[in-house]
Structures are given as structure tokens and as C-alpha cells.
C-alpha positions in Angstrom: -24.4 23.3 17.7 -21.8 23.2 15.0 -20.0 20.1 14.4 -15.9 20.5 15.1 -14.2 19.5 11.6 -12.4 16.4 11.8 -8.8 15.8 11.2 -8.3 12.4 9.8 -5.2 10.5 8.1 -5.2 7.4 6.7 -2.1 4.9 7.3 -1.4 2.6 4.4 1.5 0.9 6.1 3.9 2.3 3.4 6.2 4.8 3.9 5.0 8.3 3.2 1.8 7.9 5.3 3.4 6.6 8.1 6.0 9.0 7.9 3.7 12.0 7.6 1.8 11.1 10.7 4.9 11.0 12.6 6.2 14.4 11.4 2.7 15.5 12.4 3.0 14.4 16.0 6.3 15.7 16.2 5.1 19.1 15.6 2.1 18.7 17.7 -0.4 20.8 16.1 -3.0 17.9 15.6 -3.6 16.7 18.7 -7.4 15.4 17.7 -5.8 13.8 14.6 -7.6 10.4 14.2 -5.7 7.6 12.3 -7.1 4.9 10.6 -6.0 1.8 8.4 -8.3 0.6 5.8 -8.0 -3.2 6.6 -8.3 -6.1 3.3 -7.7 -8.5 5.9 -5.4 -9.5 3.3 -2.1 -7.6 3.8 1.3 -8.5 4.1 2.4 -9.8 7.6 5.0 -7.3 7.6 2.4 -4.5 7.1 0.8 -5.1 10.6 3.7 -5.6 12.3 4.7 -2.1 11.2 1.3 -0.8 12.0 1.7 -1.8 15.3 5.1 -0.2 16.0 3.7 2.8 14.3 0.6 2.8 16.9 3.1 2.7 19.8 5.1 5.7 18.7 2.0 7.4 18.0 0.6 6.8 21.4 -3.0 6.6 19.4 -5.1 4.0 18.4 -5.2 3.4 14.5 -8.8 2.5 13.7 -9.1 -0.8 11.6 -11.8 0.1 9.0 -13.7 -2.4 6.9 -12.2 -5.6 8.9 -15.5 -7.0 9.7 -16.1 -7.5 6.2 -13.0 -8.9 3.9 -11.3 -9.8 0.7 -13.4 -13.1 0.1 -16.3 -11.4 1.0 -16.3 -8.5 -1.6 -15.1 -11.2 -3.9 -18.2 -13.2 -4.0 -20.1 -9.9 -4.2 -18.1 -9.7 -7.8 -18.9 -13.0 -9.0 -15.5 -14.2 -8.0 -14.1 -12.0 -10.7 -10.4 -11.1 -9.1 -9.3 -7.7 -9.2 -6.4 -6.5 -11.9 -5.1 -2.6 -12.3 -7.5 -2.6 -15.6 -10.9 -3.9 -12.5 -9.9 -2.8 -9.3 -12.7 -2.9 -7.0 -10.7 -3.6 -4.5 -9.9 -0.5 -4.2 -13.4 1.1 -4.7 -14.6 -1.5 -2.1 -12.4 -2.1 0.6 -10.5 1.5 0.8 -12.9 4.0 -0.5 -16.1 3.0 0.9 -15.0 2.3 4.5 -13.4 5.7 4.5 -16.4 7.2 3.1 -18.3 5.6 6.0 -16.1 6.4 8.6 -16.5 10.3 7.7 -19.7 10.2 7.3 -21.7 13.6 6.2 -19.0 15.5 9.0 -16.4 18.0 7.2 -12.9 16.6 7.5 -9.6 17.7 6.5 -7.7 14.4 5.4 -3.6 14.8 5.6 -2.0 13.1 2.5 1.4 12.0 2.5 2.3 13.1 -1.5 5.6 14.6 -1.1 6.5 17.3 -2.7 9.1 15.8 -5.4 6.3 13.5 -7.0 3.9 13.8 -9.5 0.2 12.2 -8.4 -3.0 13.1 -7.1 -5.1 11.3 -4.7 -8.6 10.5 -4.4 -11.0 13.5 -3.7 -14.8 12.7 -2.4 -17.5 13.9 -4.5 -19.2 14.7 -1.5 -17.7 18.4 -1.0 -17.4 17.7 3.1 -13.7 16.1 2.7 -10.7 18.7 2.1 -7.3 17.6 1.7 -3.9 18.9 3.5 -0.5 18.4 1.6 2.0 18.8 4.6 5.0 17.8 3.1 4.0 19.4 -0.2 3.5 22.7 2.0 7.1 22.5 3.8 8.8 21.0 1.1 9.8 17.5 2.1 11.2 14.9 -0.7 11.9 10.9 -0.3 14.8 11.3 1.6 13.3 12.9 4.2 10.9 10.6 4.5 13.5 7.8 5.3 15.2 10.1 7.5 11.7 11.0 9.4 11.2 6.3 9.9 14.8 6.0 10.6 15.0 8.3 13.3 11.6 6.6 14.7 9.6 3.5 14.0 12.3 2.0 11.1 11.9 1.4 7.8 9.2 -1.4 7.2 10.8 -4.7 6.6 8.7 -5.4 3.2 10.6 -3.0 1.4 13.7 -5.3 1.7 12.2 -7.3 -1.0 9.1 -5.5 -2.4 8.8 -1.7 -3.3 5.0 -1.3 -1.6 2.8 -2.1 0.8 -0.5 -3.9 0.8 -2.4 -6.9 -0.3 -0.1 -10.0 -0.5 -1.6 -10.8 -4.2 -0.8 -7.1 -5.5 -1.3 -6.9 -9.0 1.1 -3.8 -9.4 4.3 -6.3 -7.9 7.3 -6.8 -10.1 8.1 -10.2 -11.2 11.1 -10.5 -8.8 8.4 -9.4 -5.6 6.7 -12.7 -6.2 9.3 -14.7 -6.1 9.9 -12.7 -2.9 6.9 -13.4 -1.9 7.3 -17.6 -2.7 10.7 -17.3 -0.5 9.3 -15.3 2.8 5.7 -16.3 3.0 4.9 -19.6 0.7 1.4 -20.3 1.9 0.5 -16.7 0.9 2.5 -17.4 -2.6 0.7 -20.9 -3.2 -2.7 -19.4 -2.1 -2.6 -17.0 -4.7 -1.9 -20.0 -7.6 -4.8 -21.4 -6.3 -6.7 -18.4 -6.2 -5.3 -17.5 -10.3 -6.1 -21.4 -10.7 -9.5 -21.3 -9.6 -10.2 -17.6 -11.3 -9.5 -20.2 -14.9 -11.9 -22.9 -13.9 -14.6 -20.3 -13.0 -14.1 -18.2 -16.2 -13.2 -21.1 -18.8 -15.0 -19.0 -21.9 -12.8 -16.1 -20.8 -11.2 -14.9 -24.3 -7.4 -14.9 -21.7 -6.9 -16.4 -19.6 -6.4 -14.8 -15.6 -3.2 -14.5 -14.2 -1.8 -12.0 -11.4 1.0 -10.9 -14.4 0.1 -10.3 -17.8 0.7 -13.1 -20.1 2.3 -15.3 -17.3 1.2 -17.5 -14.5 2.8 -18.2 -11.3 3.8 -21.4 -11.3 5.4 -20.5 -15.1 6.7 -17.4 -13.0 8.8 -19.6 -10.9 9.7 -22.0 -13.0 11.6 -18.7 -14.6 12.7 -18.2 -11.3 16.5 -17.7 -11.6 16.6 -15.5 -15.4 13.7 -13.3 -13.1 16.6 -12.6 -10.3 19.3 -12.6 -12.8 17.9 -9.6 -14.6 16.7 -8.1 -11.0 20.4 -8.5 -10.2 21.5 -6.9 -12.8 19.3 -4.1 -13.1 20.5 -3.5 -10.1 24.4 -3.8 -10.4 23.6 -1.2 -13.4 22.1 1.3 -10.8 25.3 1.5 -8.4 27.9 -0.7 -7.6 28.7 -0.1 -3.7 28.3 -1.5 0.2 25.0 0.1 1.3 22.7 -1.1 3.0 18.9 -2.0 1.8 17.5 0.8 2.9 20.1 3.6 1.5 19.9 1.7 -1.9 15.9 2.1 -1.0 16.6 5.9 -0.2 18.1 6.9 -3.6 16.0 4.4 -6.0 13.8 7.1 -8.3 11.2 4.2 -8.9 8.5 5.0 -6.6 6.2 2.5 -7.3 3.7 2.5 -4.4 2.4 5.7 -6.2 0.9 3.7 -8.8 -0.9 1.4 -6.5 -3.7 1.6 -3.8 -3.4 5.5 -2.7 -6.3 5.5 -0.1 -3.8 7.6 2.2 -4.0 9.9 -1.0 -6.6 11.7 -0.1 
């Protein structure tokens, strides 16, 4: 008996995922869609909250993949070497391979939330049995339907008040500004990651650089810069557009998209 292909989309808890598996539902042509979250067990807060509003709308489980096994485990696997965009095996570890698992050898089509005014690809499995689907691509949808799609549903995820993607609390890919974000709304996940850049130095002392999260800079120097790094946030963005909108509009019309450059397991 032939197997029945699979219909899989991975939820990253940023926007476009999210988004895409609600304009899916709304047009109710998936109704075996399975969703899953590839888990670090190291995410923002905020993320799970969001996936959990996101779950309820859906009426559908999202399946936590990899949770059984998390950040600190993988990174004893890698000699305590910490992931940075030039090493990520975070990635390779903790998003590829528990998606790879969860497929299996079955044929799946995988629904990828690239919109259709961007410029990225997404990861493709060597094995031949995954094929993607670019709905919004297909139909034409851009970023500002994507806020419209959360605004009209779920909301728009309460990170993106202060940080421009999802994920892992120590993100390599944040601006300098998104850690001091990160110092003001969740401290003990800001001092964890000094210790963890502390502790990367004493465990690596004949490294030629020294480790830090941001080139050339530790944390604590980070915030020690801490009001010339949200003076020049400020005004980059009084140079955008003077005016009364709210976070999210401002979010809406910002061309910077930079959750494309990070994790893009929902990139299929």
C-alpha cells in the first residue's frame, strides 16, 4: 500500500511561518497539514507564548521536535565550542536533523513561508523525498500582508517590539541595540549569555580572538556602551520617518528583513 505524502510546515515563531500557516487554514485545503516547531529549548519567552496562541487559532497541535535533547546538550557534543554565523551547528543540529527525523524516508511537501517580495532560498533535503511549496510566492503575497494576515488573527509577536527575529535568546545575528533589549526585558537570559561568552574564553584561552556573541565586542563592554548604542538606534530611526505609528506599522514598512538571514528551518 502506497504511503499518503505528507504535508508538513514548520513554525519558527516568526512572522512569515506563522502567518502562512494561518492563510493556509483559512483556505482550508490542508486539512492533514502537520505543524511542527523545532524546539532549542533555548528560545525567547515571547516565542512560546506566541506559539501557543498560534496553536489555539490553529485548532492543531504544533509538534515540539528535538526538546528531549537541548542547547547544552549539542554543546558538549561540540567541545563546548558556541555557535557564531561563521559555525552554526546549531542550526545543522537542532533544526535540520530533528526535521529530517521527523520525515523520515516518507515524501512530504513542506510549505515555506518566503514571500514573494524577498530574495532567499531555503534549505532543500538531499534526500529527494522532501518537495517544497511557496504559497505566498504562488499568490503573490508581500510583508504587508503578512502583518495584515497576524493582525487580523493571533497579533503580531511581542519580540518584534524590540528585536527584528525570532529564536534563540543568544542569537548571534541580533543588532547591538536587541541585546540591550534583551539586558532590559529578560536579564537572567542577558547575564547567562556573559557567562556563557565568559566561560567560551576560559575554555579556549590559546584561541588566536577571543569569543564574543558580537564581533570585536563583549557584552558587558556592550553595555557599558549602552546609551551611544540607543542613541544611534534612535536616530537611525528618526532618519527612517518622523511620525505617531505604532510599533508594529513602523515594523510593517521597515525594508530590513533581518530574520531572513538567520535560522530559516521554516525555509524549506
Amino acid at each position: 500500500m502506497t504511503k499518503k505524502i505528507r504535508h508538513v510546515l514548520g513554525i519558527s515563531g516568526g512572522k512569515d511561518s506563522a502567518a502562512l500557516a494561518i492563510y493556509l487554514k483559512q483556505q482550508n485545503k490542508i486539512p492533514e497539514m502537520e505543524y511542527f516547531f523545532c524546539d532549542t529549548g533555548v528560545e525567547l519567552p515571547e516565542v512560546y507564548t506566541f506559539l501557543d496562541k498560534l496553536e489555539s487559532y490553529l485548532g492543531k497541535p504544533i509538534k515540539k521536535l528535538g526538546k528531549e535533547v537541548n542547547f547544552f546538550h549539542h554543546l558538549k557534543n561540540h567541545d563546548n565550542m558556541l555557535p557564531l554565523a561563521t559555525r552554526r551547528w546549531c542550526t545543522k543540529d537542532m533544526k535540520l536533523a530533528p526535521l529530517e527525523k521527523f520525515i523520515g524516508d516518507d515524501k512530504a511537501i513542506t510549505y515555506v513561508g518566503i514571500r514573494s517580495d524577498e530574495f532567499r532560498e531555503g534549505y532543500l533535503s538531499n534526500n529527494g523525498n522532501i518537495k517544497a511549496s511557496y504559497p505566498f510566492i504562488e499568490d503573490g503575497l508581500i510583508r504587508e500582508d503578512i502583518f495584515t494576515i497576524l493582525r487580523e488573527t493571533v497579533g503580531i509577536p511581542e519580540y518584534y517590539e524590540w528585536r527584528s527575529r525570532s529564536g534563540c535568546f543568544f542569537c548571534f545575528f541580533q543588532r547591538h541595540e536587541e541585546w540591550i533589549g534583551l539586558h532590559d526585558r529578560h536579564p537572567k537570559l542577558f547575564q547567562q549569555a556573559v557567562e556563557m561568552e565568559k566561560q567560551a574564553n576560559k575554555d579556549f584561552k590559546d584561541l588566536k580572538n577571543r569569543f564574543s556573541w558580537i564581533r570585536d565586542i563583549s557584552l558587558e563592554e556592550l553595555l557599558d556602551k549602552r546609551d551611544e548604542v540607543l542613541a544611534n538606534s534612535k536616530k537611525r530611526k528618526m532618519q527612517n520617518k518622523k511620525d505617531p505609528r505604532s510599533w508594529q506599522d513602523i515594523l510593517i514598512e521597515d525594508g530590513r528583513d533581518d530574520e531572513d538571514q538567520a535560522c530559516t528551518i521554516c525555509s524549506l
